[in-house]
Structures are given as structure tokens and as C-alpha cells.
C-alpha positions as semicolon CSV with decimal commas, in nm:
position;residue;x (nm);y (nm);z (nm)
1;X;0,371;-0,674;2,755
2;X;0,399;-0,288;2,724
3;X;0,469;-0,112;2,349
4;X;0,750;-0,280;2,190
5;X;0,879;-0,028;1,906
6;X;0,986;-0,158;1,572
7;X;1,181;0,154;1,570
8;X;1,315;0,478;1,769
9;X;1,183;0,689;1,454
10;X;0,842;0,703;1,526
11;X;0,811;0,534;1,943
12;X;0,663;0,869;2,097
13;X;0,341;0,838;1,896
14;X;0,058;0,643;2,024
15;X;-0,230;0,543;1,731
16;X;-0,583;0,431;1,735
17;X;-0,632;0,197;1,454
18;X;-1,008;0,164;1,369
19;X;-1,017;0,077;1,062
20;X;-1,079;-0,283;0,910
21;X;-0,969;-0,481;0,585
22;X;-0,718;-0,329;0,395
23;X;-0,666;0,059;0,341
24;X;-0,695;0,149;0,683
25;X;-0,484;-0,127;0,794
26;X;-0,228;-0,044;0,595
27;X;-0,164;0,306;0,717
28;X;-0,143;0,191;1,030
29;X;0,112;-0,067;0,987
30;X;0,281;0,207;0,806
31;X;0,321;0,375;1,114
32;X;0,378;0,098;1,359
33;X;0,714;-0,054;1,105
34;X;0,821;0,260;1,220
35;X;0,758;0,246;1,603
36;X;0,476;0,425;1,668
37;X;0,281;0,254;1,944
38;X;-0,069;0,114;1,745
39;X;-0,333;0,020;1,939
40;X;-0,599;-0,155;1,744
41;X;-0,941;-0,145;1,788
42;X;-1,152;-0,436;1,715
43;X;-1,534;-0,540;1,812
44;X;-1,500;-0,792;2,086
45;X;-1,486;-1,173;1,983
46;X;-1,882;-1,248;2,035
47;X;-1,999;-0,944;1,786
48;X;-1,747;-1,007;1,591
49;X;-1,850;-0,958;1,169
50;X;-1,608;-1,046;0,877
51;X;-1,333;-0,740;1,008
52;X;-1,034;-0,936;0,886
53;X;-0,837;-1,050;0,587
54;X;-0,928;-1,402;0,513
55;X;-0,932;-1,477;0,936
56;X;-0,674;-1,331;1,203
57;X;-0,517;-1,657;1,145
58;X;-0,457;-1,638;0,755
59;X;-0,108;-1,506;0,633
60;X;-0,262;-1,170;0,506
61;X;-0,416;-1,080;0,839
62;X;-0,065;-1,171;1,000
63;X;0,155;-0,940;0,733
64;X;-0,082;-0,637;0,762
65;X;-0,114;-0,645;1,187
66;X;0,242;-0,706;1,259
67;X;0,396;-0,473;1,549
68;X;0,034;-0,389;1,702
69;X;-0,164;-0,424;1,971
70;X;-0,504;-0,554;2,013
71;X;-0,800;-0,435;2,239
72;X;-1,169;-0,527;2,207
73;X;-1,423;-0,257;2,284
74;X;-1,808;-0,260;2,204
75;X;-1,872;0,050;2,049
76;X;-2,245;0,013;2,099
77;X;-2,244;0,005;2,434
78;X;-2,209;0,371;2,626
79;X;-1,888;0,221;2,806
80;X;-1,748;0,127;2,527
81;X;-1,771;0,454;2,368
82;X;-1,661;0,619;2,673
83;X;-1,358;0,402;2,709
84;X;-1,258;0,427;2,330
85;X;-1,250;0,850;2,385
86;X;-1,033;0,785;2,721
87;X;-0,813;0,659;2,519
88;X;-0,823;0,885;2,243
89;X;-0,759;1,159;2,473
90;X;-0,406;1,048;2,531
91;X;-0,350;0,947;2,191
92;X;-0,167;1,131;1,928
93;X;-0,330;0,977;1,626
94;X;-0,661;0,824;1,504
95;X;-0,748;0,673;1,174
96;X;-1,062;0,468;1,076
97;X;-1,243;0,400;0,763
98;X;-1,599;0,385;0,866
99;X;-1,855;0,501;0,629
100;X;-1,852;0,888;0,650
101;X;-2,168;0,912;0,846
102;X;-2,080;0,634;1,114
103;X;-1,826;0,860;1,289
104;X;-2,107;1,148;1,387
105;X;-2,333;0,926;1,494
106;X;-2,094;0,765;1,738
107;X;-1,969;1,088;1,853
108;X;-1,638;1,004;1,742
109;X;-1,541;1,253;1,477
110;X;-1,302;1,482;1,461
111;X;-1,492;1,785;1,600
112;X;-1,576;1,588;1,894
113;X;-1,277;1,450;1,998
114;X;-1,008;1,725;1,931
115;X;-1,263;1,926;2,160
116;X;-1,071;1,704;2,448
117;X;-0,757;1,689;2,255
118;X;-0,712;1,990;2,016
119;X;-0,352;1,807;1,932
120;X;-0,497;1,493;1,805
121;X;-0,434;1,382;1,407
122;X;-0,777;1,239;1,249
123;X;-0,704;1,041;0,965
124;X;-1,031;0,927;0,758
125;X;-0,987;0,685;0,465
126;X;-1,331;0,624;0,270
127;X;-1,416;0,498;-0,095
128;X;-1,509;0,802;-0,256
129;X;-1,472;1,028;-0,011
130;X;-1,634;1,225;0,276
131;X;-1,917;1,376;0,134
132;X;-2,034;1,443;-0,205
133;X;-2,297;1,253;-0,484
134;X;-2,072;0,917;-0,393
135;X;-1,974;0,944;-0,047
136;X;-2,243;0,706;0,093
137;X;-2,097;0,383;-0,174
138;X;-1,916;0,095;0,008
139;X;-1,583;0,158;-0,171
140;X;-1,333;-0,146;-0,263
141;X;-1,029;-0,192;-0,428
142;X;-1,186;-0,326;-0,793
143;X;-1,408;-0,070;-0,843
144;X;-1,160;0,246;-0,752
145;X;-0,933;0,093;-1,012
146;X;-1,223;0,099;-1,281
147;X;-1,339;0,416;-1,134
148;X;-1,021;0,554;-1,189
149;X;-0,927;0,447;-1,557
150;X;-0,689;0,187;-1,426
151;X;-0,862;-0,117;-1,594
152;X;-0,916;0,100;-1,912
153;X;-0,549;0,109;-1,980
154;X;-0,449;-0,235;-1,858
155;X;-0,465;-0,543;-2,028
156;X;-0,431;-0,677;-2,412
157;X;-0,604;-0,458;-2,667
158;X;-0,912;-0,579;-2,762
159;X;-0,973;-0,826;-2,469
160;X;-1,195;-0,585;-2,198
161;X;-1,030;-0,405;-1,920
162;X;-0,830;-0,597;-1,634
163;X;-0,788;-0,544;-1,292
164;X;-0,426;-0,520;-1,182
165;X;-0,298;-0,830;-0,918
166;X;-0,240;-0,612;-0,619
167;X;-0,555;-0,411;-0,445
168;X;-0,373;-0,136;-0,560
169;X;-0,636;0,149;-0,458
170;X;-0,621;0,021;-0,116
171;X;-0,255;0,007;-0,029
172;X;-0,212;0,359;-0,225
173;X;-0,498;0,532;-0,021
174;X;-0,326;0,350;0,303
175;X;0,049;0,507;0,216
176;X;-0,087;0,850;0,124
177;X;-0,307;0,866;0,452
178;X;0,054;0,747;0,659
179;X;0,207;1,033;0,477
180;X;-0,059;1,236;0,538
181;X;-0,075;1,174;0,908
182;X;0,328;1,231;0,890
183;X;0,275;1,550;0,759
184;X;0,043;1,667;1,010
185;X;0,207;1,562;1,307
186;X;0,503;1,770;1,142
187;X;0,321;2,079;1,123
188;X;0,165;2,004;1,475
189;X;0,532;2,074;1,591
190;X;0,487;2,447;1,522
191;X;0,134;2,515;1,512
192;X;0,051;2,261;1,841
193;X;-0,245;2,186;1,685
194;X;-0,386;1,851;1,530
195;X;-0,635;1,878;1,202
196;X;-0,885;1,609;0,985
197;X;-0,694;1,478;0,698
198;X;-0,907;1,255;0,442
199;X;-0,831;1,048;0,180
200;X;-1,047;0,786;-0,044
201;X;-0,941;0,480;-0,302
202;X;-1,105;0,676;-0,553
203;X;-0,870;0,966;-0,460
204;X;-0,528;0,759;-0,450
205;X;-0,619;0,577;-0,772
206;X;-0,687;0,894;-0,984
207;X;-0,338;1,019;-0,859
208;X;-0,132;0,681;-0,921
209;X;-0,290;0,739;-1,291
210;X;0,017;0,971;-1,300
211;X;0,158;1,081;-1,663
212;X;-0,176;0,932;-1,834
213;X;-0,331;1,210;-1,635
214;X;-0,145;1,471;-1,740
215;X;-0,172;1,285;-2,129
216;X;-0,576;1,370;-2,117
217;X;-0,557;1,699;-1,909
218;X;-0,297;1,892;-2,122
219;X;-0,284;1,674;-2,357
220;X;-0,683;1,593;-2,412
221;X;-0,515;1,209;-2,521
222;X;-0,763;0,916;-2,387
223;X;-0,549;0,661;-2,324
224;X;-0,585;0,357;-2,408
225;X;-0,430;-0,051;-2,334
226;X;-0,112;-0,074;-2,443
227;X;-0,068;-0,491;-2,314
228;X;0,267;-0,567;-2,181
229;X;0,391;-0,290;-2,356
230;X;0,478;0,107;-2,236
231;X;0,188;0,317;-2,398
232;X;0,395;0,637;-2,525
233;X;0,804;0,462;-2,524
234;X;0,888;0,216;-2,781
235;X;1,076;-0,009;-2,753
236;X;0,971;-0,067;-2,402
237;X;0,778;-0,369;-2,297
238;X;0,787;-0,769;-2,255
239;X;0,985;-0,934;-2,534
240;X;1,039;-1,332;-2,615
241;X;1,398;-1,514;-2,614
242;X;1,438;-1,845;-2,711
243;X;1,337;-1,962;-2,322
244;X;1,096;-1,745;-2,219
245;X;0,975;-1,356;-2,133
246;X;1,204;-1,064;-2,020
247;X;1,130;-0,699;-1,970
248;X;1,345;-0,485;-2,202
249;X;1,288;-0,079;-2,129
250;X;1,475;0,178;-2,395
251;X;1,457;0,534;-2,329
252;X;1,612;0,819;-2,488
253;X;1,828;0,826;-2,848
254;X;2,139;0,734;-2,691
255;X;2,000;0,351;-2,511
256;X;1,808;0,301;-2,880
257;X;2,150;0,324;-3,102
258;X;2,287;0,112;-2,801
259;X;2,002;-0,131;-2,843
260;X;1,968;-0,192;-3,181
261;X;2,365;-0,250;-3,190
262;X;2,416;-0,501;-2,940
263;X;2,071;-0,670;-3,123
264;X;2,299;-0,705;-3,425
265;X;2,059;-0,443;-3,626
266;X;2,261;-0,133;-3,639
267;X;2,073;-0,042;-3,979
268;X;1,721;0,056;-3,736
269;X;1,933;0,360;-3,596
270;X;1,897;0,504;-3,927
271;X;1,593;0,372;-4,071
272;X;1,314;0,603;-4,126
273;X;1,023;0,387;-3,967
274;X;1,214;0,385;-3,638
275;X;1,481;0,652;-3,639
276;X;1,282;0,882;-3,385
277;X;1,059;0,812;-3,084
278;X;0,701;0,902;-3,290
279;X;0,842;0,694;-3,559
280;X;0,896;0,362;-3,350
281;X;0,535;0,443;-3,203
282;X;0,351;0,474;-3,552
283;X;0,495;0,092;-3,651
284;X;0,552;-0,033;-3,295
285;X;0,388;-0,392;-3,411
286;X;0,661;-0,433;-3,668
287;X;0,917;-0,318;-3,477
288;X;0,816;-0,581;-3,203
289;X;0,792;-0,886;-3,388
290;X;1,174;-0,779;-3,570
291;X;1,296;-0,778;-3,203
292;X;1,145;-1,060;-3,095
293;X;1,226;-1,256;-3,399
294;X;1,599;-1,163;-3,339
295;X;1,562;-1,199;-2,944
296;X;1,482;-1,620;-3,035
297;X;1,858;-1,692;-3,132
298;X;1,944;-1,652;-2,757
299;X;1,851;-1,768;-2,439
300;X;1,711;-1,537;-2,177
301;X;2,034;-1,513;-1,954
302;X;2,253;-1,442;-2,299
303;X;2,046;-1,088;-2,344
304;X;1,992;-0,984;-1,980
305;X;2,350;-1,002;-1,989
306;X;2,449;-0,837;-2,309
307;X;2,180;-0,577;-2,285
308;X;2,278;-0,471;-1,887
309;X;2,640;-0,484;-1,953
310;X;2,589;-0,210;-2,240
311;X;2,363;-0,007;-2,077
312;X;2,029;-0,102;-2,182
313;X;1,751;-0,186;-1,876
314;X;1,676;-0,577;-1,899
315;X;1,548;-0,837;-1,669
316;X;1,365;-1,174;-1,583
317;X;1,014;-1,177;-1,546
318;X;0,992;-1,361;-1,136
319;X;0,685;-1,552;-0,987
320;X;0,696;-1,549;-0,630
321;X;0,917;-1,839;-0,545
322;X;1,166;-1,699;-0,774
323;X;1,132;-1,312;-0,628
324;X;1,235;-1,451;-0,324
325;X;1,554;-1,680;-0,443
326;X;1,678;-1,384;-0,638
327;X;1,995;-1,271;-0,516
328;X;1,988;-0,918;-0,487
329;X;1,659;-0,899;-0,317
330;X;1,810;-1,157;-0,045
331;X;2,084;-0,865;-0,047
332;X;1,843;-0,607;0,002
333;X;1,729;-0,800;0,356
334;X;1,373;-0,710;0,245
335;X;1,254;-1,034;0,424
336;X;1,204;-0,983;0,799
337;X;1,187;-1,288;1,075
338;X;0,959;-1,297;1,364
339;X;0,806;-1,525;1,605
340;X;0,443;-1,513;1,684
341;X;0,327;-1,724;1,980
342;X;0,017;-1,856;1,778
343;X;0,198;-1,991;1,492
344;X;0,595;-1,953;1,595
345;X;0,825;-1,834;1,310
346;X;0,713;-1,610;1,070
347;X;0,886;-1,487;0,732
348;X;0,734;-1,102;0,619
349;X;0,854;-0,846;0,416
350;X;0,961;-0,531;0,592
351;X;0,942;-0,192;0,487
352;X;1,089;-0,123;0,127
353;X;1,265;0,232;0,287
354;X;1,612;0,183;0,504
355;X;1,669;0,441;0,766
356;X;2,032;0,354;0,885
357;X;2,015;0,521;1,222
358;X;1,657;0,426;1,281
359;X;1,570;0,158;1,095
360;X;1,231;-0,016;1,097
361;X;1,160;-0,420;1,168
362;X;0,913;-0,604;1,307
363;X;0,929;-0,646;1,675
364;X;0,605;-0,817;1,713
365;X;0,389;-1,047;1,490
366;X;0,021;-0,964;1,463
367;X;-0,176;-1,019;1,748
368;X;-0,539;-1,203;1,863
369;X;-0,864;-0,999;1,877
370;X;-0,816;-0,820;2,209
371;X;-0,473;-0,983;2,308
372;X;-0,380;-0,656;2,504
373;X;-0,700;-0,558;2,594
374;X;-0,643;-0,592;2,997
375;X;-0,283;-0,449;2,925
376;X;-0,408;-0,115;2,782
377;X;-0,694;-0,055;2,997
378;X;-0,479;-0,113;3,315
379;X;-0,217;0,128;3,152
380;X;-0,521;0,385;3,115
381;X;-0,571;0,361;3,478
382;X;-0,912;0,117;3,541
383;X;-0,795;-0,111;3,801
384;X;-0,874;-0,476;3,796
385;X;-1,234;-0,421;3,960
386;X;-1,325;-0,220;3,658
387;X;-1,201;-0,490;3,481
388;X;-1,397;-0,748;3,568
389;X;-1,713;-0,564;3,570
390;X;-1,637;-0,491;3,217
391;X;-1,582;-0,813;3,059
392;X;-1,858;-0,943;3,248
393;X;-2,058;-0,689;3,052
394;X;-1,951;-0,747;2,741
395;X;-1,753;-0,423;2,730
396;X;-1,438;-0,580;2,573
């Protein structure tokens, strides 16, 4: 079966995926929700090592490898090498996450390959990045996000630092390389030429830090944990009704005097330990438990509604069952079906971005190791005699 797009937007763009686990992955599916043909390279079934997310099988393989195609090349053999640049050279995109050596020594770098194809984008996505006192580490998610100063800011005072409960590091490096890759194929429209772009989990952590960035570089303020609670904006944070959690956020003057009123405390508007924003900070732990001692007269659904309805941010606190059964997110359409002929239906989430002319979906669920492999080599030419001399090799 040839390329099946998942949309118009991106279907011109062919893209070597050589990456494995999670980063690299994800930039890749970034680009094939939005048609570009991905062709994903994988070590064939017999050398396989421990390339995938909890088995090709497992629901996380299946979510990140939807709308791609598989083909299995040895990379230690010369003809698999040779093979993998043939189809480089037609390709408009490669992205891999090797360690930053591994590349030269296969003769698969950038240098090498835009030699042959001076248009081509080379996307490399590492832990600490390409060279450098660090750049030899094996890099994953948990330690960019203590690397970083994630885990130093997250968490209950007092307790230790804590890991956040998404690999955050590796799905931020994966949508900055995509955008990255995006922006060079833009600028190959008027230049004609393809460059190396680079990115690292260290990298995309230290920029999701964000404002507590800019707190310690013009600021020189360490932060520090704030719990469920927003570190510089009080009152801002996770707050108790009489049934349960809900996340209340107050910004600005104006949402405050609304806040306190429709809490029945229109006396805090005026009162000097919480009339300004560096006064509510300076006795945030008694302004918390007066709110949350008012909040237990009413049930959860009673404030969401009063606060929303006069202008102040509220909401429930979902697991996962209950992200899914909430209404406006079944609005949003956010849940994509599919069928894959190993396992039949599938439910995944689809990209979080509608384009309305060209929007993306998923037009194929993820496929075996080497499902297309005879499919793209006969589309590169080989005809079945070089086929079969290959697999009986070992070649794919």
C-alpha cells in the first residue's frame, strides 16, 4: 500500500525516521499527523534490541507510530548502509537520535549525505547535545527534567523534588525538532538548500522552564516548590470544596475583588494582608486555609459554577476516564478512530491544532517492524531479484 497522507498540508515531504523510543518518535509523528510521507527505519526483526515503547504491540508504541511506514534495514551490513543513503537521496527529511558519534561512524551525517542531496533537512535530537563536556551521556526524560530545575520546583515543599507524570523533556525536544524541521524546509523554499538542525532534552527542558528562567536571570530569584500552588500569583492553585479538589486561578486586581465577592468575603479586597499581589504572597498560607475553609460550605459543581459565571477561572481536577467523558473535550473531536489490521479498532488522540482546510487525522495505525519493507524498496527501484537476495542476507 503506497503513502496514505493524514493530510494535504504536509503530503509532498518524504521523512526518514531513525530514531527510537520517544523524542525522536515524536517529531516524526509530528510530521506524519500532518501528511508527510514517514518512512521508519528499524533494525530487522532478528537483531532486533529493546527499540520500542513497552513492545510494537503495547498502546504507547501504537499512539506514537500511527500514519507511518515500516522498513527493516541492517545498518551493519555495507548493503544496508548503501540502501538506507538510496533512500535518503530522494528524501526530503531525516531525523535520528543516535548518540552524536554513531552518525560519523556510519557515514550517515549530515556532511555526508547532503553531499548527494544538498536539499536534505537533518534533524538530530540527543540528550545533552552534540558535542560538548556532556554530549557522550545516554540522555532520558528523568534526568533532563532534574537537569533542568524541573524537579526543583515541583512537588510539596519540604518533601524532595518530583518528577512531573508526562516524559516531558522528550515530547518537548520532539515538538521543537518538528518545528525546527518546519522551519527549515521553509527557508529551503528560497535558499534551495537543506541545513543540520539539533536539539537535546536538556535543551527543550531549560526552555519549557519559561518565566522561572527569566525569575533567576533578571531577576537572580532561585525558585523554589510552590506544591499545587502558582509560585509568584496568589490566589492561584488547587483548593478543597466540600467534595473534593478544583483548580481556582486569579489574576489581576479586577478577578481578585471578583473573587473574594462571590466567596462571600468582600472585606479581603480591602484588607491590608491581601489587598495587593506581594501582599497575598507574603501570607499566602493564611490566605489559603480562609479560602478553603469557606470553599467547604459548597460542593464542587456549586463554585465551578459561581466562580465561571462571574468571571473567575475554575475547574474539576479529571483522571483519565473522566478527561475523556468530559463534554467539551468530546466537542473538541480530540479523539481520533482507526483500524489497525493487528488489533482492529483503535481510539488515539489526534493532533491538539485544527487546520480547517487541511486538517490532520490518522489515516493509518502504526505498523509491524518492516511491514513496508518490500513496498519501499520496490518503489526505490530494486526489482524482486534484488529482493530476494536481500532478505536472504539478512539485509532487511
Amino acid at each position: 500500500m503506497p503513502h496514505l497522507p493524514a493530510s494535504p498540508a504536509l503530503r509532498r515531504f518524504r521523512v526518514i525516521d531513525l530514531t527510537q523510543v520517544r523524542a525522536g518518535p515524536t517529531a516524526c509523528r509530528q510530521l506524519a499527523d500532518w501528511g508527510a510521507d514517514v518512512i521508519q527505519v528499524q533494525m530487522p526483526e532478528h537483531m532486533r534490541g529493546d527499540d520500542t515503547l513497552g513492545g510494537q504491540d503495547g498502546s504507547d508504541y501504537q499512539y506514537t507510530h500511527r500514519n507511518k511506514r515500516s522498513i527493516t534495514l541492517d545498518l551493519k551490513q555495507e548493503e544496508g548502509i548503501a540502501t538506507l543513503k538510496r533512500l535518503i537521496a530522494g528524501a526530503d527529511v531525516v531525523v535520528e537520535n543516535f548518540r552524536p558519534d554513531v552518525k560519523f561512524r556510519l557515514g550517515i551525517d549530515y556532511a555526508s549525505l547532503a553531499a548527494d542531496n544538498p536539499r536534505l533537512v537533518y534533524a538530530s535530537i540527543s540528550g545533552f547535545g552534540q558535542d560538548g563536556p556532556l554530549a557522550q551521556r545516554p540522555g532520558f526524560d528523568q534526568i533532563a527534567q532534574g537537569m533542568g530545575g524541573l524537579m526543583s520546583v515541583t512537588g510539596i515543599p519540604g518533601e524532595g523534588p518530583m518528577r512531573v507524570g508526562i516524559p516531558i523533556a522528550d515530547l518537548c525536544a520532539g515538538i521543537f525538532a518538528a518545528q525546527g524541521i518546519l522551519v527549515a524546509l521553509l527557508e529551503r523554499e528560497t535558499s534551495g538548500k537543506g541545513q543540520w538542525l539539533h536539539t537535546s532534552l536538556l535543551e527543550a527542558m531549560v526552555y519549557m522552564m519559561d518565566f522561572q528562567t527569566s525569575r533567576y536571570l533578571i531577576d537572580g530569584e532561585v525558585a523554589t516548590q510552590a506544591g499545587n500552588y502558582h509560585p509568584t500569583s496568589i490566589p492561584t492553585g488547587v483548593y478543597k470544596a466540600r467534595d473534593g479538589y478544583m483548580n481556582i486561578a486569579v489574576f489581576g486586581s479586577k478577578i481578585w475583588e471578583r473573587f473574594c465577592n462571590i466567596l462571600g468575603a468582600p472585606e479581603w479586597i480591602t484588607d491590608g494582608r491581601y489587598h495587593d499581589k506581594s501582599s497575598r504572597s507574603v501570607n499566602r498560607d493564611t490566605l489559603n486555609a480562609e479560602i478553603n475553609r469557606r470553599l467547604a460550605h459548597q460542593d464542587r459543581a456549586y463554585w465551578i459554577q459561581q466562580f465561571n459565571e462571574g468571571g473567575v477561572a475554575c475547574g474539576v481536577i479529571n483522571d483519565m476516564r473522566e478527561v475523556f467523558d468530559e463534554p467539551q473535550i468530546r466537542h473538541l473531536g480530540m479523539v481520533k478512530d482507526v483500524v489497525s489490521k493487528w488489533h482492529g479498532p483503535q481510539r488515539l488522540v489526534g493532533q491538539p491544532v485544527q487546520l480547517e482546510r487541511t486538517p490532520s487525522t490518522i489515516a493509518r495505525a502504526a505498523p509491524r517492524r518492516g511491514e513496508h519493507s518490500e513496498e519501499i524498496l520496490l518503489e526505490l527501484g530494486l526489482d524482486r531479484e534484488a529482493l530476494d537476495r536481500m532478505k536472504a542476507k539478512g539485509v532487511f
